[in-house]
C-alpha positions as CSV (number, residue, x, y, z in Angstrom):
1,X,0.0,0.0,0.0
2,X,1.4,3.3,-0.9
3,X,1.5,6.5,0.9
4,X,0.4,10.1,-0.5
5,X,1.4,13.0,0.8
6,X,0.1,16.1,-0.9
7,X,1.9,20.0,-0.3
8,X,-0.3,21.8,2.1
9,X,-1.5,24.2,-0.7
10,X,-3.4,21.1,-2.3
11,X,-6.1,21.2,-0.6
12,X,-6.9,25.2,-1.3
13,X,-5.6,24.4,-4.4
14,X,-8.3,21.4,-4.8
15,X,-11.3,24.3,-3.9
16,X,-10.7,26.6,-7.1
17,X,-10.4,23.8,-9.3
18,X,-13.5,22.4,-11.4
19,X,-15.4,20.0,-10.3
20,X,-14.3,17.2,-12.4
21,X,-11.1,17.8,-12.1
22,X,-11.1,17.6,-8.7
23,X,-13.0,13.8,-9.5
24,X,-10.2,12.6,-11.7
25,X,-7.6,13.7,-8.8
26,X,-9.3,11.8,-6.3
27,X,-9.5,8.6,-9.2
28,X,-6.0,9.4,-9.6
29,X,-4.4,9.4,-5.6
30,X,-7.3,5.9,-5.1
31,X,-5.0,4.3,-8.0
32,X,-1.6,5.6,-6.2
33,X,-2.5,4.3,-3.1
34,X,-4.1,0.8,-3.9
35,X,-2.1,0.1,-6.6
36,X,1.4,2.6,-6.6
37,X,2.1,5.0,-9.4
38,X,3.2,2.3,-11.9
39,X,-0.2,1.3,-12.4
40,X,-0.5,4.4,-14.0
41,X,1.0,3.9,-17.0
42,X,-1.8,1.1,-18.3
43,X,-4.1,4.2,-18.2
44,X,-3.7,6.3,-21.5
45,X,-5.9,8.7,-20.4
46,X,-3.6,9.7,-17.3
47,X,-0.4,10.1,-20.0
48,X,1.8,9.4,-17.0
49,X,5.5,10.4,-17.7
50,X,8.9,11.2,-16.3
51,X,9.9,14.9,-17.0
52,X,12.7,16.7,-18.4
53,X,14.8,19.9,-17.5
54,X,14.2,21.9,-14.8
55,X,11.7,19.4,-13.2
56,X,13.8,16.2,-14.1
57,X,13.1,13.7,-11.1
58,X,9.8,14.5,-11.6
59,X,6.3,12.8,-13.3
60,X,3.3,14.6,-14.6
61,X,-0.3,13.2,-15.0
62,X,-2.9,14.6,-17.3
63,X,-6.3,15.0,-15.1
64,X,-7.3,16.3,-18.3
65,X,-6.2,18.4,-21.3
66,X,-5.4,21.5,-19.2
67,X,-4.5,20.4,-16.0
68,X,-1.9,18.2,-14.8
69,X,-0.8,16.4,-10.9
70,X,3.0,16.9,-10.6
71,X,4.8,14.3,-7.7
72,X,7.8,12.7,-6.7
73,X,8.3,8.9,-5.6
74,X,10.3,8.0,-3.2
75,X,10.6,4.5,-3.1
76,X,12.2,3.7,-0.1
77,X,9.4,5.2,2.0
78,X,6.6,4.0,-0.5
79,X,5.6,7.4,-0.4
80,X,4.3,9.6,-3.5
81,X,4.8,14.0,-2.8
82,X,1.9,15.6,-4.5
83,X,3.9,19.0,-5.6
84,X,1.1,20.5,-7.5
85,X,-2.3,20.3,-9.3
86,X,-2.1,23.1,-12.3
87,X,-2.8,24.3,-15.7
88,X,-0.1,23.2,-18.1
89,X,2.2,26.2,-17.6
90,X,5.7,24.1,-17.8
């Protein structure tokens, strides 16, 4: 069983955000913690990938075609670090 532990913003974060979105994020962290973030990747709609550049060491997940989950695994702890949910700004 996996851990998630989400920036403190989140949560205010989660308030402004559209209704659905906010749906798909909560899909999203119920497949991180039953399953881990590998499981992921067998759902094209999520586009889970590794990114490049100034956020290398990170992974994005598409909630939808604007906004995207941004996190960290840390394997050791079984832990995933919600950094963000956002608009596609990077």
């Amino acid at each position: 069983m996996w851990q998630i532990n989400e920036h403190r913003d989140i949560s205010k974060i989660c308030r402004k955000l559209p209704k659905e979105i906010v749906k798909k994020y909560e899909l999203w962290k119920e497949i991180v913690v039953l399953h881990g973030p590998e499981k992921l990747r067998e759902f094209p709609g999520f586009n889970d990938e590794a990114l490049k550049g100034e956020l290398k060491g990170q992974r994005s997940s598409r909630l939808s075609r604007q906004y995207r989950v941004i996190y960290v695994v840390e394997r050791e702890l079984v832990t995933v670090f919600v950094l963000s949910v956002n608009p596609h700004e990077y």
